[in-house]
Wavefront OBJ file of the C-alpha trace (Angstrom):
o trace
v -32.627 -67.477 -48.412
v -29.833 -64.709 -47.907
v -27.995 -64.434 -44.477
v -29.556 -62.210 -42.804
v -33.279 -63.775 -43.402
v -31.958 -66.889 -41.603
v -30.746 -64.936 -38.761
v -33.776 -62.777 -38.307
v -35.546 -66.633 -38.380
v -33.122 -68.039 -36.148
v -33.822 -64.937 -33.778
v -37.567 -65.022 -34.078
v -37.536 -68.925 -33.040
v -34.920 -68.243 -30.073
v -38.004 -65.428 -28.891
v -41.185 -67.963 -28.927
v -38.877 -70.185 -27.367
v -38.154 -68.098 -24.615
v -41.964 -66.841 -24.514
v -42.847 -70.199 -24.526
v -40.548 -70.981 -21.383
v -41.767 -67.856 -19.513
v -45.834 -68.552 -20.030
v -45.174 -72.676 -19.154
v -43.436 -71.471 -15.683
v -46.191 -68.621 -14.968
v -48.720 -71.482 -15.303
v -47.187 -73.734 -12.985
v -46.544 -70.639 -10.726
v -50.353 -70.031 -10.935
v -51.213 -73.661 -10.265
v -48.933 -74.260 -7.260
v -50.828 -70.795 -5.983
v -54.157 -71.962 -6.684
v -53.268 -75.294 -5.078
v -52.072 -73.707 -1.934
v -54.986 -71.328 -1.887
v -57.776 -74.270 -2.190
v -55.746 -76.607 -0.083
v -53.330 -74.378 2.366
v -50.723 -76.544 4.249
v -51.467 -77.565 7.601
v -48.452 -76.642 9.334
v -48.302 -72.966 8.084
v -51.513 -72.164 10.335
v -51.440 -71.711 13.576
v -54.948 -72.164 15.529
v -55.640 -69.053 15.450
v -55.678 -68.584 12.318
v -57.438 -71.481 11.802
v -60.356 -70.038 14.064
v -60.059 -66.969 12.300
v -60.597 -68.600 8.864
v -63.574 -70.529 10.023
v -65.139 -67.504 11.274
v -64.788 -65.271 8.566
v -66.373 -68.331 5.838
v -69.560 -67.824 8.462
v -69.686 -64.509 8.904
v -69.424 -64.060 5.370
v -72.292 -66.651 4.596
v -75.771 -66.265 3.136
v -76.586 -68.308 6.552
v -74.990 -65.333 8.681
v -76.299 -62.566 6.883
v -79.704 -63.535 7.073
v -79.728 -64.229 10.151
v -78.300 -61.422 11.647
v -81.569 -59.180 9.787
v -83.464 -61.646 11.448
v -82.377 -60.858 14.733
v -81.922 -57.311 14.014
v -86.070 -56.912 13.549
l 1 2 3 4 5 6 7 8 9 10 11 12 13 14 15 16 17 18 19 20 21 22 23 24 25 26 27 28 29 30 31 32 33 34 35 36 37 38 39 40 41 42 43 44 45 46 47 48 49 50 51 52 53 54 55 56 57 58 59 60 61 62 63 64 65 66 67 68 69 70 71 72 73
């Protein structure tokens, strides 16, 4: 191999390398996101928004919506 095919190599590998790098963090970005999304810290909500969140997964239930037609006729 001449010179410059070993530095256009050495280049390439250097580039997945740093691809690599960049899609492991963005997982572990997604996961600690996902993690905090489907198990959200305790301290971080106040009440009120802990009302708030318990209100809106009922009034956006099947349970909710059915029975508000219900009532409505």
């Amino acid at each position: 191999m001449d010179i410059d095919s070993k530095k256009l190599l050495h280049a390439e590998s250097e580039q997945l390398i740093k691809l690599q790098n960049i899609v492991k963090k963005t997982i572990e970005d997604e996961n600690l996101i996902i993690e905090h999304l489907l198990n959200p810290p305790k301290d971080i909500l106040t009440n009120g928004q802990e009302i708030s969140d318990k209100l809106a997964r009922f009034g956006g239930s099947w349970s909710f919506i059915i029975s508000f037609f219900y009532h409505i006729n």
